[in-house]
ZAMARGU-4260 file (C-alpha; in steps of 0.2 Angstrom, whole numbers, plus 5000, padded with zeros to 4 digits):
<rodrens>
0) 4889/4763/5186 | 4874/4773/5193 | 4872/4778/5210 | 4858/4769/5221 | 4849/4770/5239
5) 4842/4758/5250 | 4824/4763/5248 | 4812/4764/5261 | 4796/4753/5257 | 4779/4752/5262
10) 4774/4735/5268 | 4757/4738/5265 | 4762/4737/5245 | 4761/4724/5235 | 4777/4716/5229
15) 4768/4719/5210 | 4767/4738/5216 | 4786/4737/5221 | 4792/4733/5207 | 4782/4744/5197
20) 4785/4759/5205 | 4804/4754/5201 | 4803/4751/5185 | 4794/4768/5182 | 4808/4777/5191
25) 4821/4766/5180 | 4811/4773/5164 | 4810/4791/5167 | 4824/4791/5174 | 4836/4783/5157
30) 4820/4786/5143 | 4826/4770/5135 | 4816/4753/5129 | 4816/4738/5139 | 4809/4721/5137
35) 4800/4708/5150 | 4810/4691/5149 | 4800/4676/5159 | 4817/4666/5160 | 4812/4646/5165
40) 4793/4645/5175 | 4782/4661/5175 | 4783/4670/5192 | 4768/4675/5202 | 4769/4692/5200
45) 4772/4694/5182 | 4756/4699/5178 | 4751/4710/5189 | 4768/4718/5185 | 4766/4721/5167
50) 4747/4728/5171 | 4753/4738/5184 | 4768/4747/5173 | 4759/4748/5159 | 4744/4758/5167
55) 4754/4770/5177 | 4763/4776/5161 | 4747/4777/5150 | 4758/4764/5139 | 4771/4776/5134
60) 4786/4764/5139 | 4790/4752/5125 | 4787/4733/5132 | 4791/4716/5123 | 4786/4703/5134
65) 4797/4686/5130 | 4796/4669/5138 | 4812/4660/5136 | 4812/4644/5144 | 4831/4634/5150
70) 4832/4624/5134 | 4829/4641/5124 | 4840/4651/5134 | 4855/4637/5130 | 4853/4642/5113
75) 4848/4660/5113 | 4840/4669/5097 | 4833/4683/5105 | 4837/4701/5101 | 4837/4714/5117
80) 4832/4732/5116 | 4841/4744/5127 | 4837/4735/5143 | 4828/4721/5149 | 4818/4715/5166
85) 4822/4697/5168 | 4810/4688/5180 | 4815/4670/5187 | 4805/4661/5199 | 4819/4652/5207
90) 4836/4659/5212 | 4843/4643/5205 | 4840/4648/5189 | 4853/4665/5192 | 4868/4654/5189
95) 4865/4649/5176 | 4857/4667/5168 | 4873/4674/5173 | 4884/4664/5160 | 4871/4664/5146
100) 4870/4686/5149 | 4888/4685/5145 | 4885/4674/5129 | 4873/4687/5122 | 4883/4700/5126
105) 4897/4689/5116 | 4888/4682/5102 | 4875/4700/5099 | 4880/4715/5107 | 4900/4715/5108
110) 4902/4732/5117 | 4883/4740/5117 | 4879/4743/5133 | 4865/4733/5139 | 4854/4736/5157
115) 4850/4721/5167 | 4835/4723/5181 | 4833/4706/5186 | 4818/4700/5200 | 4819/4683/5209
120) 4804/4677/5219 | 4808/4664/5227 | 4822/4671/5242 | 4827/4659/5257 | 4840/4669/5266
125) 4843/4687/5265 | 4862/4687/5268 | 4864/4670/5259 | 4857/4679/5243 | 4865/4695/5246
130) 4881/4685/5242 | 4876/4678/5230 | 4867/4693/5220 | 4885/4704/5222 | 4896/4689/5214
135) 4884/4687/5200 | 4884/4706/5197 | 4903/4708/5198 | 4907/4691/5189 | 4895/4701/5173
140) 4901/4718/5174 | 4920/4715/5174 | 4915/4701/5161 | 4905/4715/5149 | 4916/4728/5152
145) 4902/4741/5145 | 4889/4734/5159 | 4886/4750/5170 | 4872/4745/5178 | 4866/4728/5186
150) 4851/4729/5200 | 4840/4715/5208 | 4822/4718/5213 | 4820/4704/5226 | 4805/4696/5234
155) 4811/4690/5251 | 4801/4677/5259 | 4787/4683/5271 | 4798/4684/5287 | 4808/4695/5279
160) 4793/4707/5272 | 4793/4713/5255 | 4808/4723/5255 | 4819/4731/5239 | 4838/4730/5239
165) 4850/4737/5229 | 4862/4723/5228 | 4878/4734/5224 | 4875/4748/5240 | 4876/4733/5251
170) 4891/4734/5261 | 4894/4726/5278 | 4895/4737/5293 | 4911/4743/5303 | 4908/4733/5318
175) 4911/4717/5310 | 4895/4707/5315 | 4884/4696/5308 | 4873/4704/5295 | 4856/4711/5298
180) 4841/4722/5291 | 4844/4734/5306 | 4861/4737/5298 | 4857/4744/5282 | 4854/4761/5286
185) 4872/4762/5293 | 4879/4754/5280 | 4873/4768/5264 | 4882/4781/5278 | 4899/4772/5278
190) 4898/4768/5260 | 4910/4780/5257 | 4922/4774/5270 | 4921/4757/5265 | 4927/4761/5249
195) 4942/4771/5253 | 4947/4758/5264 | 4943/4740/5257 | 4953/4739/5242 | 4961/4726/5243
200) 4969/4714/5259 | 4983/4720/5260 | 4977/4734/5269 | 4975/4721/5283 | 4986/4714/5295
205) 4973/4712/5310 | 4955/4708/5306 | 4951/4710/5325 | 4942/4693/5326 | 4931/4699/5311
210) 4920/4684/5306 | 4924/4683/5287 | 4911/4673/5276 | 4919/4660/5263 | 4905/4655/5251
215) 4907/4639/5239 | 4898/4635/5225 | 4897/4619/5222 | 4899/4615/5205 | 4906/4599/5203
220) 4895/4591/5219 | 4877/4597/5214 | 4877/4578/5209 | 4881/4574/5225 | 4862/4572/5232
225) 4858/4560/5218 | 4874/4549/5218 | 4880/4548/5237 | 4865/4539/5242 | 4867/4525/5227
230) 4886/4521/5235 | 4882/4524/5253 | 4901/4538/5254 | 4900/4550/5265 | 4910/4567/5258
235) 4918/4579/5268 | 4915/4596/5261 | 4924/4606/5274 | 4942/4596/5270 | 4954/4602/5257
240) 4969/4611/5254 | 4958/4626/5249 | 4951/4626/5269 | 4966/4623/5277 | 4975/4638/5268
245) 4962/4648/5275 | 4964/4643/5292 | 4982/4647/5293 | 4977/4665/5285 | 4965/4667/5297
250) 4978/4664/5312 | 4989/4676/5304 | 4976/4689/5299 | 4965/4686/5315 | 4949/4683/5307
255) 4937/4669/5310 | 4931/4658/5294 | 4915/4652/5291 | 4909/4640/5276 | 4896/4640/5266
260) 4893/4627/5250 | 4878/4628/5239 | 4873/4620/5227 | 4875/4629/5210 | 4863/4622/5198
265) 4848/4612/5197 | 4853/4591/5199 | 4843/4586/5187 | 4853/4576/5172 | 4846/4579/5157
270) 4850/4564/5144 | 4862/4567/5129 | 4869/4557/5117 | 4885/4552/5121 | 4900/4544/5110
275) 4917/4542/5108 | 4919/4537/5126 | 4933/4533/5134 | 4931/4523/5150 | 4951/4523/5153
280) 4954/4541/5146 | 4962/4556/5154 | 4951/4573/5157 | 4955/4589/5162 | 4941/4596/5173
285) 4936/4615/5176 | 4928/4624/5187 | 4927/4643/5196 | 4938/4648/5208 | 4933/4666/5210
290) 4937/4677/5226 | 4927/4691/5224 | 4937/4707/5221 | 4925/4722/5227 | 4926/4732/5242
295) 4919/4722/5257 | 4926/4707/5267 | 4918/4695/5257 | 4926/4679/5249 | 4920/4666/5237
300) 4927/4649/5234 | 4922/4632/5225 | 4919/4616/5236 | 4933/4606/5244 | 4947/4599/5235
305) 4945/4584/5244 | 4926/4580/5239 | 4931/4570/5226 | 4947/4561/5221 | 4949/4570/5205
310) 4947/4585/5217 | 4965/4579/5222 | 4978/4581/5211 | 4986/4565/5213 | 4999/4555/5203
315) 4993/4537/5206 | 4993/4526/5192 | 5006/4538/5181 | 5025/4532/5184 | 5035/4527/5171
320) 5037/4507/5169 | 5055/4499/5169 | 5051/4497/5151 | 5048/4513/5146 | 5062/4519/5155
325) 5074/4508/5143 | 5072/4521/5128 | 5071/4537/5141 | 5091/4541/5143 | 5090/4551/5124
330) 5078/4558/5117 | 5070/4555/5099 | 5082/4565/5089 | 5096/4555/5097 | 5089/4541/5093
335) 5086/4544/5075 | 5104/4549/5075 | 5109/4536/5084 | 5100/4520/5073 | 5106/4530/5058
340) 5126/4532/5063 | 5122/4513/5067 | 5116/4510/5049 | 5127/4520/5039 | 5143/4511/5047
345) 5135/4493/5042 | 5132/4497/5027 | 5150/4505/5022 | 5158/4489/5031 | 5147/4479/5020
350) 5148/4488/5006 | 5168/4487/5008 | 5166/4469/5011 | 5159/4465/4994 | 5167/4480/4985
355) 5185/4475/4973 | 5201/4470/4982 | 5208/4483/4977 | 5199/4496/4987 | 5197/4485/5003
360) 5215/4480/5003 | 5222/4498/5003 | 5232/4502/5019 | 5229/4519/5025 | 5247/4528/5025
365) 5254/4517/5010 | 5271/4525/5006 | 5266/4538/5020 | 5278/4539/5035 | 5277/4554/5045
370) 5275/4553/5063 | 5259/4561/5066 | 5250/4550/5055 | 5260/4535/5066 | 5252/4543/5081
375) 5235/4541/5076 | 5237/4525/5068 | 5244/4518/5085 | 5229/4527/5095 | 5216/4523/5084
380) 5226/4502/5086 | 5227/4503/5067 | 5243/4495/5065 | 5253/4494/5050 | 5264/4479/5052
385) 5248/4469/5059 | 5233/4473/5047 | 5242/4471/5032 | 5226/4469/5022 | 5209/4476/5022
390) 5214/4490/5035 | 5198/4502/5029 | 5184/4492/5035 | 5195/4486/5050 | 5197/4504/5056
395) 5181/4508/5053 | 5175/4495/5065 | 5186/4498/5077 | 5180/4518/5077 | 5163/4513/5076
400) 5165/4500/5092 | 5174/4514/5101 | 5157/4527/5098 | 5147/4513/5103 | 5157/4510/5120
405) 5154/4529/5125 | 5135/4529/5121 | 5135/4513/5129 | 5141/4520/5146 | 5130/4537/5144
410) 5115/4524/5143 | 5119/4513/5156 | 5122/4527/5168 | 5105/4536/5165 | 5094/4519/5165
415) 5102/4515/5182 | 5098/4532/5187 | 5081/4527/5182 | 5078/4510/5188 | 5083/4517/5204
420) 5069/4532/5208 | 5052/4533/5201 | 5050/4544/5189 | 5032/4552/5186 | 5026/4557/5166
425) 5025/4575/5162 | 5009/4585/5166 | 5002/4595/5150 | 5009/4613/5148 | 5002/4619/5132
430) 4985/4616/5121 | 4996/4605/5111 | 5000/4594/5125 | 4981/4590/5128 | 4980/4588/5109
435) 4994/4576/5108 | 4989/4567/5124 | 4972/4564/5120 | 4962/4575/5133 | 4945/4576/5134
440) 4938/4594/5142 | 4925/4592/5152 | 4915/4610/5155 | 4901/4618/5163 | 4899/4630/5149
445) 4882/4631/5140 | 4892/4637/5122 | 4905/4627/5118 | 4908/4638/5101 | 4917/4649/5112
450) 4930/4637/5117 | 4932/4631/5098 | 4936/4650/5094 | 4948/4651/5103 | 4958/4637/5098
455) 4963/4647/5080 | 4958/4632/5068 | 4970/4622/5078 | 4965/4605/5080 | 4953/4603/5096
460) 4951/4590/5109 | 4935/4586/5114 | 4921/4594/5123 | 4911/4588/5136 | 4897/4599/5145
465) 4896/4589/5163 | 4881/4597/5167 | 4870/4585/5154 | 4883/4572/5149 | 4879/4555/5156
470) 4898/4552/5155 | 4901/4564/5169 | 4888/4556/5178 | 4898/4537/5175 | 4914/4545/5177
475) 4908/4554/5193 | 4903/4537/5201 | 4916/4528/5196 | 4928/4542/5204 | 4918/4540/5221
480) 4923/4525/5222 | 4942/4527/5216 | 4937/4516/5201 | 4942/4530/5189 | 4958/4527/5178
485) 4961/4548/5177 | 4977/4554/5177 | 4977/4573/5179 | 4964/4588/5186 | 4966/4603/5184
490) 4957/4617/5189 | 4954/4635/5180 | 4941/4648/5179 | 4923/4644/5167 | 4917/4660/5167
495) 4935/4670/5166 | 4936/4668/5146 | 4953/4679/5148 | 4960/4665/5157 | 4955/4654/5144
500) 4963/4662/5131 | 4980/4663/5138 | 4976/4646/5143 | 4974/4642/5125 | 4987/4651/5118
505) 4998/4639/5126 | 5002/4638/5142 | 4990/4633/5158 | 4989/4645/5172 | 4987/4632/5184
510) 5005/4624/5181 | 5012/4640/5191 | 5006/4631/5208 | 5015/4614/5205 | 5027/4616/5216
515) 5037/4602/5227 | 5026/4589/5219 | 5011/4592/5227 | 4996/4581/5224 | 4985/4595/5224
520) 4984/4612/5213 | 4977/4627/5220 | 4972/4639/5206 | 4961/4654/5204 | 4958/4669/5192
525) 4973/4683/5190 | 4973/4697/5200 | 4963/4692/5216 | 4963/4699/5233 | 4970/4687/5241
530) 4983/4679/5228 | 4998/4686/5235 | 4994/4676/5251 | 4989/4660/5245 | 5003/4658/5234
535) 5014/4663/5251 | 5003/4653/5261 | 5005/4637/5250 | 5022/4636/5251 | 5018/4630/5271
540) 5009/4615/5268 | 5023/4604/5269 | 5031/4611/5284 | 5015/4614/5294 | 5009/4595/5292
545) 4993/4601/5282 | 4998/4590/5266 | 5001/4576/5276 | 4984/4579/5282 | 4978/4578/5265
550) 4988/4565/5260 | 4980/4553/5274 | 4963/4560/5267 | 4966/4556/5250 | 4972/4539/5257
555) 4958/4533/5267 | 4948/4540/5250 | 4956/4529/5237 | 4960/4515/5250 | 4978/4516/5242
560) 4993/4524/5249 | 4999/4537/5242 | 5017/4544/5237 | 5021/4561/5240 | 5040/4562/5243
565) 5047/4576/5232 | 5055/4568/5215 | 5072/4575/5209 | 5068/4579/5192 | 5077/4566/5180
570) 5084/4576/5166 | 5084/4565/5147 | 5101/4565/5138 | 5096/4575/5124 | 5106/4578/5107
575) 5116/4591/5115 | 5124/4580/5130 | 5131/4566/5115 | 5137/4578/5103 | 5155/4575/5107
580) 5152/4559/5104 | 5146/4561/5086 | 5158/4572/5083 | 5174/4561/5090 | 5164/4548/5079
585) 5162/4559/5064 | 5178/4567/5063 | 5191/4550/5067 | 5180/4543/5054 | 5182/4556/5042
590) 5202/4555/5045 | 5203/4539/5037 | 5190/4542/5023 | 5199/4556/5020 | 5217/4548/5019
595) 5207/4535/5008 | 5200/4546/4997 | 5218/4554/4993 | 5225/4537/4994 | 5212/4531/4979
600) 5214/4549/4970 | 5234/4547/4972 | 5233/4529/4964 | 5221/4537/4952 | 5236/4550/4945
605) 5247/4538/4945 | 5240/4525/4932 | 5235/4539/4922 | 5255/4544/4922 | 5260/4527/4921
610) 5246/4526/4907 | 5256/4544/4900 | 5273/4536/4901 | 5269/4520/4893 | 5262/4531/4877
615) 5275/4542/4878 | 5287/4526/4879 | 5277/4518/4865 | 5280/4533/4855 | 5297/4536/4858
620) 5299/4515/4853 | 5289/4517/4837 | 5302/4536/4832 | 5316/4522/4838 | 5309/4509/4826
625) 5303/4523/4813 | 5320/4530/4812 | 5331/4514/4812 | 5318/4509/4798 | 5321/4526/4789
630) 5341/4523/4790 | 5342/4507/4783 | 5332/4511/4768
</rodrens>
């Protein structure tokens, strides 16, 4: 990324001339095309701009003026040249040109390396913006990968002057105050130190009482404004597991906290046709979770947990019934198994039962006496002198009772097991878990092709984008109120795709924070500065009261009480636990099919020797016969 400098500007200059003059240096200095983008209303300035740009370089730098509105940029068909000036007159519009910038570079430009010089007219707080211009610069770079370069020309309001910033030579200043124009000369001179030495956290043990900045965007609250009002709720936004993790890190890290929440994106809900609704049907939300990963103490996190009561992650509404649990000690396989030993052994003591006497009245061992065979017949209460008759179909009954007696006891130890706890339904832990349970996806992405590519042509749940579906508007009234029938929220990264893709590959980052039963998940990009500690830290909400705390919250939220006693997972018998006893069954079974089989074969060989000796006795009459006639004659 290229070097800048805070530059020093005359005030008597208008912002047109600002802007100009950079523009110019930005030409000469790279010798590439650029175009002018007008992104959403026209700014003031824009004019006087161009004329201004065009003049100083006799028209030698190639221009391409576009005006793309919000529902153009949603579904962009533009082509870049080497660089582009993107003028906006609001800085709501940045959020949402930070996501679409990435879906140009993904749908056009793959790896080309494209230069982003953005102005924004309309400024309220110099810090405020600061923050948010170095998110949205990091959030694109390390998105792009080929982005080397990422300025904003900014038009602070007129208490401010008309002033140019670099965004990314803004660092904050050793002593740790609150930030300041007087501050920005230091800050270019320690540049260099701050970079040697805010790598990461970990470098921190003692913040000194440092006041650390924790900014929110608020994504999922920006209907807020429009929808609190109409059901008269007050929202805490400074309440949440998020906020309270903080707090013990800052008593451990002596640092001092302070919140910010803005609203991301304009409130207005557009109207879209809606179908396939679900009024009763489970969504998975998303969101950003984003600690910004550069090298001053700066950290950025979404709204409160608490806001909203899908916000918590709690399972209300998502134990097993006592009649479910009836069929939960096996599982499928086992039963299948199970109906099928069931139905195989009716049907042979059926079939026995209408097959010849002479098969059902063979007694196993029949001119047998050995003592092992004995043994077994005695065991087994196949009794020689007492089932004289029909001892197959008996034996087979009383072998198929004595299977039944073992599963019996498994089962009725595991449902009592179950009748006895509540047992909560699985959480989703694979794309084809959301498949199979019906999902629905709600999103703030403005392309949801990207999301269907990554699936692989597997089949896709649906897609919802919140920020213009009316069914996120109903569904966000009706979870206000605690009317909503949702089961489960979970919470991953929009705008980190790589996080989508091993989330679609099959399994859900946010799973690694369910831990001890919680009714909240706490989860955020990989490879942030302070992960380490928050997955350390969130081990102490119990203990430390704070998700008691929450708990209470959420209570008083959904007017409903809340359990959040740790369950002992309740394991199902699978086909593995039985196996004995289908093997028991199979192989005492067997034993007396077996001794049957030899049993019918042996009778077998013997009429066909009695049939043998009865010619060869017929033969050896009719010689008899043949010769007495041949002697008389």
């Amino acid at each position: 990324m290229s070097a800048g400098k805070v530059s020093t500007i005359d005030p008597t200059k208008s912002v047109s001339k600002v802007i100009s003059d950079v523009i110019h240096e930005f030409y000469i200095s790279n010798n590439i095309k650029f175009d002018f983008i007008i992104y959403g209303e026209k700014t003031n300035h824009i004019n006087d701009v161009i004329d201004d740009v065009t003049n100083k370089v006799n028209e030698k730098i190639p221009i391409s003026l576009k005006h793309v509105s919000l529902t153009d940029m949603l579904d962009w068909n533009h082509e870049f040249n080497q660089s582009a000036v993107v003028f906006m007159k609001s800085r709501r519009n940045l959020f949402s040109f930070q996501e679409i910038s990435k879906t140009m570079h993904l749908k056009y430009y793959g790896s080309k390396r494209i230069k982003f010089l953005v102005y924004i007219e309309e400024i309220e707080h110099v810090e405020h913006f600061l923050n948010v211009l170095m998110y949205t610069r990091r959030e694109l770079i390390n998105f792009v990968g080929q982005m080397y370069f990422f300025e904003f020309f900014i038009h602070l309001d007129r208490k401010m002057k008309e002033i140019l910033l670099y965004a990314h030579q803004i660092f904050r200043s050793d002593v740790c105050g609150e930030f300041s124009l007087d501050t920005l000369n230091i800050m270019n001179v320690n540049s260099q130190k701050w970079n040697k030495t805010l790598k990461n956290f970990d470098h921190f043990e003692n913040f000194n009482g440092c006041m650390l900045n924790f900014y929110g965007f608020n994504y999922f609250g920006f209907y807020l404004n429009d929808i609190s009002d109409t059901i008269n709720l007050d929202v805490n936004h400074f309440a949440g597991a998020i906020f309270e993790v903080i707090q013990i890190m800052s008593i451990q890290h002596n640092f001092t906290p302070q919140y910010t929440i803005n609203i991301a994106i304009d409130s207005k809900v557009e109207t879209l046709r809606t179908k396939n609704y679900e009024p009763n049907g489970r969504y998975i939300f998303t969101f950003s979770v984003s600690p910004a990963n550069y090298s001053n103490a700066l950290l950025y996190y979404t709204q409160s947990i608490s806001t909203l009561n899908f916000m918590f992650h709690i399972s209300y509404n998502d134990l097993y019934t006592n009649y479910e649990k009836l069929t939960m000690p096996f599982d499928d396989l086992t039963w299948i198994l199970m109906l099928l030993t069931f139905g195989l052994t009716f049907a042979t003591i059926f079939g026995l039962k209408i097959s010849s006497q002479r098969i059902r009245r063979i007694i196993f061992g029949k001119g047998i006496n050995i003592p092992a065979y004995n043994a077994l017949g005695i065991f087994f209460g196949i009794s020689q002198l007492r089932l004289p008759k029909e001892s197959f179909p008996r034996s087979t009954l009383i072998i198929f009772i004595w299977f039944c007696l073992i599963i019996r006891t498994c089962w009725q130890s595991k449902i009592f097991e179950f009748m006895t706890s509540n047992m909560r339904k699985p959480l989703p832990a694979s794309i084809e878990d959301l498949i199979q349970m019906n999902y629905t996806v709600i999103i703030n992405s403005y392309k949801l092709d990207h999301y269907y590519d990554l699936l692989n042509d597997r089949e896709s749940p649906k897609f919802i984008n919140y920020s213009s579906s009316p069914l996120f508007v109903d569904l966000y009234k009706r979870a206000l109120k605690g009317e909503t029938k949702s089961k489960y929220a979970f919470f991953v990264s929009d705008f980190e795709l790589e996080n989508w893709k091993s989330f679609f590959n099959g399994s859900l980052p946010m799973l690694e924070y369910e831990k001890l039963s919680k009714p909240l998940v706490i989860s955020s990009p990989l490879n942030n500065i302070l992960q380490y500690q928050l997955n350390k830290l969130v081990d102490e909400l119990i203990p430390s009261g704070i998700l008691n705390h929450l708990v209470s919250y959420g209570e008083w939220y959904l007017n409903r009480p809340i359990d959040i006693k740790p369950e002992d997972t309740k394991r199902i018998l699978s086909m593995s636990d039985l196996e004995f006893g289908f093997v028991i069954f199979l192989g005492t079974l067997s034993f007396p099919i077996f001794v049957f089989i030899c049993e019918i074969h042996a009778l077998y060989v013997r009429r066909q020797l009695r049939k043998l000796l009865g010619l060869y006795e017929f033969v050896r009459v009719i010689r008899e016969r043949l010769k007495d006639y041949h002697d008389k004659w």
